[in-house]
N, C-alpha and C positions, 0 to 999 in steps of 0.2 A: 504494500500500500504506500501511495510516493504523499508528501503533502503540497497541496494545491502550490505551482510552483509561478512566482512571476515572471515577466518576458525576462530572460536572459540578459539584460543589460544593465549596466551602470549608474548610479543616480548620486551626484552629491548635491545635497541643500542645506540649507540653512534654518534651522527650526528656533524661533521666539515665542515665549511662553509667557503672558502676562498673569496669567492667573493666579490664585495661592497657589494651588495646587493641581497638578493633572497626575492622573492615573488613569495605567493603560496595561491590559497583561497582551503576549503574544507571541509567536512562534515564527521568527524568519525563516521565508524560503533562501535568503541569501548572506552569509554574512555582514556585520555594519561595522565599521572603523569609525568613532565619532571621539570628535575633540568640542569638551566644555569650554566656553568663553569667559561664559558669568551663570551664577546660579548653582543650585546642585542635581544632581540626577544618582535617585537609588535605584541600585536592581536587584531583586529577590529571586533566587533559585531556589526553590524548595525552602530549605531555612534555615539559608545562610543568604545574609544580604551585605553587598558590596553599597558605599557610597564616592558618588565620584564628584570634582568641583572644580574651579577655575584651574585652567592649566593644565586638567588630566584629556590625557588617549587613552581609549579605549577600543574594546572589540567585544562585540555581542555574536556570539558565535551562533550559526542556522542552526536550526531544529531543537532548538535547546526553550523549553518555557519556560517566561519569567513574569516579574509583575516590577513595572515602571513608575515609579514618579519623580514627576519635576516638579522643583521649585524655587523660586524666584529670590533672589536674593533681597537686603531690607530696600537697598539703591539699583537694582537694576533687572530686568528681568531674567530669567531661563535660556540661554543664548547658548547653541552647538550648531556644528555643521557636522552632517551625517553621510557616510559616503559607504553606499551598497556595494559589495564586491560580487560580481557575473562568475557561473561556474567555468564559465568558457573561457575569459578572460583570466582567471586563476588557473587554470590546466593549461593555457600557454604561456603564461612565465612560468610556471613550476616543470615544465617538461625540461626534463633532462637533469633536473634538482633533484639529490634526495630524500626521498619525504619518509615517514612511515606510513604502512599501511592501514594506519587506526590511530586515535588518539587519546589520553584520558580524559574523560570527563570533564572533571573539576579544574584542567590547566589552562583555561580559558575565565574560570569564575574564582579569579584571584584579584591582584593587585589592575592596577594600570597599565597600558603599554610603558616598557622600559622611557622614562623621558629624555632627552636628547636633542640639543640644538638645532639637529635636520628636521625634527618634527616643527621646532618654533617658525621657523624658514617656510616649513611647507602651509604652514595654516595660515600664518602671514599674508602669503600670496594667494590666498583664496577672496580674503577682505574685499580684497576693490570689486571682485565679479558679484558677492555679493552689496556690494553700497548700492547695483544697478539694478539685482532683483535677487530672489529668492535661490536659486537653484544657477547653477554652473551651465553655460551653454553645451550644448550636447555632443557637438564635436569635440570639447577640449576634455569632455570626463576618461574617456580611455585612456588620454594622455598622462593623468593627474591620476587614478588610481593604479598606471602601472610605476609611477614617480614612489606613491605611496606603499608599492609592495617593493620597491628598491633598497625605500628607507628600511622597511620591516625587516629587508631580510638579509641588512648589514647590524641592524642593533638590537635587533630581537627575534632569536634565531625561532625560538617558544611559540610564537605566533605563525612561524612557515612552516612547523609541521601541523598547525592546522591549517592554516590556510589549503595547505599541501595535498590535504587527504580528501579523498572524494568518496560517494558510496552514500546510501539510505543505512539508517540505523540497526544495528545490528539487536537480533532477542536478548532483554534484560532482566536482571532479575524486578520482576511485576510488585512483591512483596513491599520490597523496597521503596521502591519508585511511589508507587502510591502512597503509601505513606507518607511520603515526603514532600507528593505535590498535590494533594485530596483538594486541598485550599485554591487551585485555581480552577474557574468557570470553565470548563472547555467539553463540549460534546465528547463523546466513546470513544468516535472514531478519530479526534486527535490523542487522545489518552493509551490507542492500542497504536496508533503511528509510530509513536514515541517512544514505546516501551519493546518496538520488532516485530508486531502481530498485526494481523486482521482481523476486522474487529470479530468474527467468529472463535477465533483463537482467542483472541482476549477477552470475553468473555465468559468462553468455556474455560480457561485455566483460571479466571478471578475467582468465580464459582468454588473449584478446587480450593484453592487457596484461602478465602476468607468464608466461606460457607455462608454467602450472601449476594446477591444479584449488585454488581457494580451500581447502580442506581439508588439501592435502599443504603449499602454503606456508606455511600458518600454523602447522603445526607447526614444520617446518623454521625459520622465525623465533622464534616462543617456543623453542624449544630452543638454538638459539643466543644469544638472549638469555640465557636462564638460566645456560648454559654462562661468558658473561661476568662473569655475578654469582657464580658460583663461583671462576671462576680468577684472575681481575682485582680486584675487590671483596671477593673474601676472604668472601662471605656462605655461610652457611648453608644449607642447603636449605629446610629448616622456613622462612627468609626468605625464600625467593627462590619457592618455586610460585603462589604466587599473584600476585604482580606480572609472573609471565611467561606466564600467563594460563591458569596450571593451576586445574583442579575441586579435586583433592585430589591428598597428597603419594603416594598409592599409585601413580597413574596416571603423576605426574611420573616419580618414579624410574623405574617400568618404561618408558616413551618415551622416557628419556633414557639408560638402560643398552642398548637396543637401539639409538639413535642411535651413541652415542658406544664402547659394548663394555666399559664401567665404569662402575659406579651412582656417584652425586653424593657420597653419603660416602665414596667412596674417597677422593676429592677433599680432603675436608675432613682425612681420616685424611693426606693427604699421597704417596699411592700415583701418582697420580698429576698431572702437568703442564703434558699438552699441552694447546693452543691450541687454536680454530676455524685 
């Protein structure tokens, strides 16, 4: 099962953010290189969260789910330029490079791109094409993301063997995974993408495994987790549905007054106490 892929090419722009805050979960079909200008930007893997802020490279690696937010410093908005890297366009610089045939996980959902005066140079020169508009003219993006896979892959060698590797996700351990990522909204069939199955298979093995129909346990854990960030953490509801991997705060409350036999602002009003 491949995930919905977009057109094979290139894109760098420019993203401003006035808001408090934006949040956004989701799964690239392509890798992103993005450099903060102003602002911050967190990203959550499962549950461990990186923040990044002026100054930092990064790289949000494909297929990998996470959950996004920006926000805006006290004096200036949310300010990065984002640059999609093409599988096509990575398979011909990496041709002839040594890459591995896999890579882990987690060495992508660390620190920062290594920083490095070529990186200051290259973001630099992107400014003025943004002072005219949003987005990089379309002839010069192959030219500037193969500049940026030069840079990468004289001062951070860590990033070209992913860049480097190609291939749909190999079968994972399911146990795992779910557990670690129950908390984000995403249909089945990106949930058995991710994990090496289709969704038949994923299915049939979750069954095996938690002796519950993927649908019923995930509620029961997003609700419980919520339930936690109510009574323990003191949150809010308005805070807490969307990190527990609610749509909107309507559906929360009612999944959670019929779980539990009292709506979440009771909670907050202080009505009630109990525990899971």
């Amino acid at each position: 099962m491949k995930l919905p892929q977009a057109k094979d090419k290139g894109k760098v722009f420019m993203t401003c953010t006035i808001e408090q805050k934006h949040t956004w979960e989701n799964i690239y079909p392509q890798h992103i290189l993005a450099h903060i200008y102003s602002g911050e930007l967190t990203i959550t893997y499962g549950f461990r969260t990186l923040t990044f802020v002026k100054g930092d490279t990064l790289l949000v690696p494909k297929a990998q789910l996470s959950r996004s937010v920006k926000t805006p410093s006290e004096a200036q908005p949310f300010k990065c330029v984002s640059m999609s890297l093409p599988e096509e366009q990575l398979r011909e610089f990496y041709q002839g490079r040594t890459t591995l045939s896999t890579w882990p996980e987690d060495i992508a959902k660390e620190r920062p791109v290594t920083p490095h005066p070529l990186w200051t140079s290259f973001f630099s020169s992107l400014l003025p094409y943004f002072e005219m508009q949003d987005e990089l003219p379309e002839d010069l993006v192959p030219i500037k993301i193969n500049e940026a896979l030069t840079i990468i892959d004289h001062v951070d060698k860590r990033l070209s063997t992913i860049l480097g590797t190609f291939g749909e996700p190999g079968k994972i351990d399911l146990k795992k995974y779910m557990e670690e990522h129950y908390m984000y909204n995403l249909p089945l069939e990106k949930f058995a993408y991710l994990t090496g199955r289709s969704l038949t298979s994923f299915k049939a093995d979750f069954k095996k495994i938690f002796n519950k129909t993927p649908g019923k346990w995930l509620m029961e854990k997003r609700l419980e987790l919520a339930h936690h960030k109510l009574t323990t953490e003191k949150k809010k509801a308005t805070a807490v549905y969307l990190s527990a991997g609610f749509e909107n705060l309507s559906h929360f409350s009612f999944a959670f007054k019929k779980a539990f036999g009292y709506s979440p602002s009771s909670i907050q009003n202080n009505q009630h106490f109990s525990q899971l």
